[in-house]
C-alpha positions in Angstrom: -31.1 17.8 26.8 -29.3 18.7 30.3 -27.1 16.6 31.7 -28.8 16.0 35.4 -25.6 15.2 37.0 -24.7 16.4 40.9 -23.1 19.4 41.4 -19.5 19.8 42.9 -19.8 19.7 46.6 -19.0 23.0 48.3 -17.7 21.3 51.5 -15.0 18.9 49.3 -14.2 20.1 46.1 -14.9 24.1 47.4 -13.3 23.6 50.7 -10.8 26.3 50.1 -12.4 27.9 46.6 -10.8 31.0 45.6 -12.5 34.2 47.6 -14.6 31.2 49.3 -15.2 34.2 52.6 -17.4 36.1 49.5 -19.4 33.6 48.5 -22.9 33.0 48.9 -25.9 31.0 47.5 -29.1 32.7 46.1 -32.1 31.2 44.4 -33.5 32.6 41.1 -35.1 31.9 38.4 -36.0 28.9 40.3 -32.6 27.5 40.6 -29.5 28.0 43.5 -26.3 30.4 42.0 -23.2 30.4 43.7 -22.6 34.1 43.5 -19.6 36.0 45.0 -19.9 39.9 46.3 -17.2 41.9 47.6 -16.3 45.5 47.5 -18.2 48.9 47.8 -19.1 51.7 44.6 -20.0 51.2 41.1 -21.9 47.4 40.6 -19.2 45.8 38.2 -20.8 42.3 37.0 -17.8 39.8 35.6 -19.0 36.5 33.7 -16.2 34.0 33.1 -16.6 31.7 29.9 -17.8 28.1 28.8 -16.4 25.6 31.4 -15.1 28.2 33.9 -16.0 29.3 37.1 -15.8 32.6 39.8 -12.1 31.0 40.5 -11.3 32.5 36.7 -11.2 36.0 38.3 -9.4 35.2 41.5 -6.8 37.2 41.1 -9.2 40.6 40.0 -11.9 40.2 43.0 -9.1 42.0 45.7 -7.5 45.1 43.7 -11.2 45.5 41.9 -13.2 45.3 45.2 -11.1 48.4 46.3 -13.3 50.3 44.0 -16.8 48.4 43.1 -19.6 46.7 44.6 -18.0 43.2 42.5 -20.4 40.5 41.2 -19.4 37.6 39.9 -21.9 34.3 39.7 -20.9 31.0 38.1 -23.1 30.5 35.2 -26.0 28.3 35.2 -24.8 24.2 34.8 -21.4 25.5 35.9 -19.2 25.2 39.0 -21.5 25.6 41.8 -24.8 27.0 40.6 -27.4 24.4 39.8 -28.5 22.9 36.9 -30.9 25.0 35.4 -34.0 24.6 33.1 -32.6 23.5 29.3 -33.9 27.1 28.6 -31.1 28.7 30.4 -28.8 27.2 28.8 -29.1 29.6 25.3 -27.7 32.7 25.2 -30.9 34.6 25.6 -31.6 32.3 28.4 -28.4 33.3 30.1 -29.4 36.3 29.8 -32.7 35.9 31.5 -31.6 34.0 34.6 -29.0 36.5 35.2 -31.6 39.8 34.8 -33.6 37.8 37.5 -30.4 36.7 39.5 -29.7 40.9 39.3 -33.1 41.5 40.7 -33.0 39.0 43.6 -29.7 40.9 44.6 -31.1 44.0 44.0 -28.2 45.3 41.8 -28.0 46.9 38.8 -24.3 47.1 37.0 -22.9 50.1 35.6 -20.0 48.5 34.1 -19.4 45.1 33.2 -17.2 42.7 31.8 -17.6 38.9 30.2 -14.5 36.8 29.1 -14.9 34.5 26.1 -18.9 33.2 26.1 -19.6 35.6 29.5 -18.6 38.5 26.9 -21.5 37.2 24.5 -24.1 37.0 27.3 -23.6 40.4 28.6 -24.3 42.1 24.9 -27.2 39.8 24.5 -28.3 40.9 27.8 -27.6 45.3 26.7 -29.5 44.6 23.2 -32.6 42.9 25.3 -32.9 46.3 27.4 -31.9 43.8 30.6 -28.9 45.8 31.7 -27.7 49.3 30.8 -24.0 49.0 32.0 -22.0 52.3 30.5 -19.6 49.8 29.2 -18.8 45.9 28.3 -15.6 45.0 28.3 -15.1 41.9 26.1 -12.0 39.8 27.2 -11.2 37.4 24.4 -14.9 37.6 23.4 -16.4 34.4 22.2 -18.8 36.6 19.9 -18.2 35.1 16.4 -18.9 31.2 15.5 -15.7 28.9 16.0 -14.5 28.1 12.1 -13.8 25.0 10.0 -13.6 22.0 11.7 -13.2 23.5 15.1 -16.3 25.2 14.7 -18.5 21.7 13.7 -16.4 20.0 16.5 -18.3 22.4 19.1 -21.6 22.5 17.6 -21.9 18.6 17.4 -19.8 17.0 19.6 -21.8 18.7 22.5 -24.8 17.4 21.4 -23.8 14.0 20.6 -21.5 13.5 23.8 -25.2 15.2 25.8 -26.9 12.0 24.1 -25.4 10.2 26.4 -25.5 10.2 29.8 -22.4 8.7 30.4 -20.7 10.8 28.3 -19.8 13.1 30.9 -18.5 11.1 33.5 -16.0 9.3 31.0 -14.8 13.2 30.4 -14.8 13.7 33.8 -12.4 10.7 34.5 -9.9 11.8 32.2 -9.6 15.1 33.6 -8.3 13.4 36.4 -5.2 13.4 34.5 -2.9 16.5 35.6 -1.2 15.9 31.7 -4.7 16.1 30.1 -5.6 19.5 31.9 -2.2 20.9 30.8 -2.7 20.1 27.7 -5.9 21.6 27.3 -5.0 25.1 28.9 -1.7 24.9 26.9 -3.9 24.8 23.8 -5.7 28.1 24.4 -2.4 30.2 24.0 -2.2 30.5 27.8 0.3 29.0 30.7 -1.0 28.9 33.9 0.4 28.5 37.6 0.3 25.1 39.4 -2.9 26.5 41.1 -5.0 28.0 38.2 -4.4 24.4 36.5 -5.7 22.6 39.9 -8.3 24.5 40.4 -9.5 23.7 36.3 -8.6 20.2 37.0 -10.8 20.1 40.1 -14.1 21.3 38.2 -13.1 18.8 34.9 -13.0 16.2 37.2 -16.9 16.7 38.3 -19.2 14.8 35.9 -21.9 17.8 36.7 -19.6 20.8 35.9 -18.9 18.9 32.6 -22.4 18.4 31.7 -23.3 21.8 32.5 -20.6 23.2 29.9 -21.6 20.6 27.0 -24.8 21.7 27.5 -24.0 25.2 27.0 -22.0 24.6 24.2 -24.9 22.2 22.5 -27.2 25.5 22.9 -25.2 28.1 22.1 -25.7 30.2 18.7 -24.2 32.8 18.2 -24.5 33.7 14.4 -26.3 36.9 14.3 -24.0 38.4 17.0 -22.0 40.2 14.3 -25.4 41.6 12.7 -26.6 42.3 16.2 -23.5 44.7 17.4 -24.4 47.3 14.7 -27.7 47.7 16.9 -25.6 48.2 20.2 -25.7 52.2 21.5 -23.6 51.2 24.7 -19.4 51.3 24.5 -17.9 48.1 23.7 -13.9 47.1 24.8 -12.1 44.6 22.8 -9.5 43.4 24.8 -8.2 40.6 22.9 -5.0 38.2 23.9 -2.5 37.5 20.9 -2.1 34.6 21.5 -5.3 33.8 22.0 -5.5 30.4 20.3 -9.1 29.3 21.3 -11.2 32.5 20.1 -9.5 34.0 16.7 -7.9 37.2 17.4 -9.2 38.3 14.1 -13.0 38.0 14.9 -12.4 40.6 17.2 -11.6 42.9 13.9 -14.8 42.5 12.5 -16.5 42.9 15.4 -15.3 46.4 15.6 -16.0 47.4 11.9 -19.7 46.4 12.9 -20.1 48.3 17.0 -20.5 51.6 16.5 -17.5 53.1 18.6 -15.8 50.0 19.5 -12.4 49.8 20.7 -9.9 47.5 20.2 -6.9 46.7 22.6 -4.1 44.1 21.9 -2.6 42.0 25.5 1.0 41.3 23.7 2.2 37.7 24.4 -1.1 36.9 26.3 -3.6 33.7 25.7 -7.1 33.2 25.5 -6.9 33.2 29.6 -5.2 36.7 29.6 -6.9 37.9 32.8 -5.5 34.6 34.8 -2.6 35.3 33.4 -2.1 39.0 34.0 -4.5 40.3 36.3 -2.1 43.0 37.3 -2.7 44.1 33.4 -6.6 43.3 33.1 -7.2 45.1 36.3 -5.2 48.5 35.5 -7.0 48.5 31.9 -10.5 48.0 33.5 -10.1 50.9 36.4 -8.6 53.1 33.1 -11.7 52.4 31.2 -14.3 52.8 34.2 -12.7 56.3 34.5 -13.1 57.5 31.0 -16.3 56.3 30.3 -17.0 58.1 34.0 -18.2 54.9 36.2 -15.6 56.0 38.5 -14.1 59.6 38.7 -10.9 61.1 36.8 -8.0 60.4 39.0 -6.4 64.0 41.1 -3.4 64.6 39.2 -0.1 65.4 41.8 -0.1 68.7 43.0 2.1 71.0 41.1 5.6 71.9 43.1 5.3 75.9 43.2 8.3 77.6 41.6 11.3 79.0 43.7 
């Protein structure tokens, strides 16, 4: 079931959006994205997690722009694309909209990177032969299903608050609480600025944006991505936050015993919303990976001062 709500209004709620002079709308797959493009070079696709939006990578669009052609869509149900078919909503139907949202755009990435769920979609999207990016960089990878009690609290809840309809707008309400939204980001092992928690509070309080992340959540399966990686011939980044206290630091290890060639890369002191919180960090990393896995050529090293 989707949750038919209306989406946030560009005009109010994305009066002065993050990177707002990038945006633009595009239909595909028979439904609107908001999509935001910026920069010149390499296509680098970024896919921000359940419940997110482009506003997660606010802080990365500038310094990466400087050296790709950047792409970065919110997904389907979620900030300011539409609600999509209930289809879309699984993680092979992520993966579809977005191969078709890539071909109305005319772009094909040669690098990309997915935080949390986004990091799922994009090696979903590799296996099905839909991109052939010469690396993913996973940022706190949601790739592994969520354990224990935490884990039946996602797959149910989703469907039972989706059941109904009013569900979403009670959620909605309470985000309207600044202490509620605190609490929440608090709780993934990250601290935010005053602005990254008003712009989560913005989208939490839209009864549309809500629905379009329980539905996501109500769809998503992601069992047989740990099975799947073994299959995956393209280079895989772990770049995992340690204090990541939303996606278990730990899944990242077995997903590395499993991808042939993966690579594992601790963020000290950093949450599950590491790239909000250090940008600076995520950015340098990326540009260092694009260059060895030659996406974007070696760097000149300084001349060498001639003796005497």
């Amino acid at each position: 079931m989707v949750y038919w709500a209306r989406r946030p209004d560009w005009e109010t709620v994305g009066q002065d959006w993050p990177n707002r002079e990038h945006s633009r709308f595009v239909i595909a797959h028979g439904f609107r994205w908001h999509v935001q493009l910026a920069g010149r070079g390499p296509v680098l696709l970024m896919l921000h997690g359940t419940g997110a939006s482009t506003h997660s990578f606010r802080d990365l669009l500038a310094p990466l722009a400087g050296h790709f052609t950047v792409v970065m869509p919110d997904l389907p149900g979620h900030g300011f694309t539409a609600n999509p078919p209930a289809s879309s909503f699984t993680l092979p139907g992520m993966g579809r909209s977005l191969t078709a949202l890539l071909k109305e755009l005319h772009l094909s990435p040669d690098l990309v990177l997915g935080h949390s769920a986004g990091a799922a979609i994009l090696i979903r999207m590799t296996l099905d032969r839909h991109i052939a990016p010469k690396a993913i960089v996973s940022v706190n990878g949601a790739l592994m299903p969520f354990k224990g009690a935490q884990g039946h609290w996602y797959s149910g809840a989703a469907k039972l608050f989706l059941a109904n309809p009013l569900m979403p707008r009670i959620l909605a309400w309470r985000a309207a609480d600044r202490r509620q939204v605190a609490d929440l980001i608090q709780g993934t092992g990250s601290t935010l600025d005053e602005l990254g928690l008003d712009l989560y509070r913005r989208l939490f309080r839209e009864p549309g944006h809500v629905g379009g992340a329980l539905s996501m959540m109500a769809n998503w399966d992601v069992r047989a991505m740990r099975d799947l990686v073994a299959h995956l011939d393209t280079h895989l980044e772990l770049v995992v936050g340690e204090r990541d206290g939303t996606v278990s630091p730990a899944d990242a290890d077995m997903i590395v015993a499993r991808a042939p060639g993966a690579r594992l890369r601790v963020l000290p002191g950093l949450g599950h919303l590491a790239h909000e919180e250090r940008p600076d960090m995520v950015s340098d990393l990326l540009l260092e990976i694009a260059r060895e896995r030659g996406v974007l050529p070696q760097e000149t090293p300084p001349a060498m001062r001639a003796d005497g």
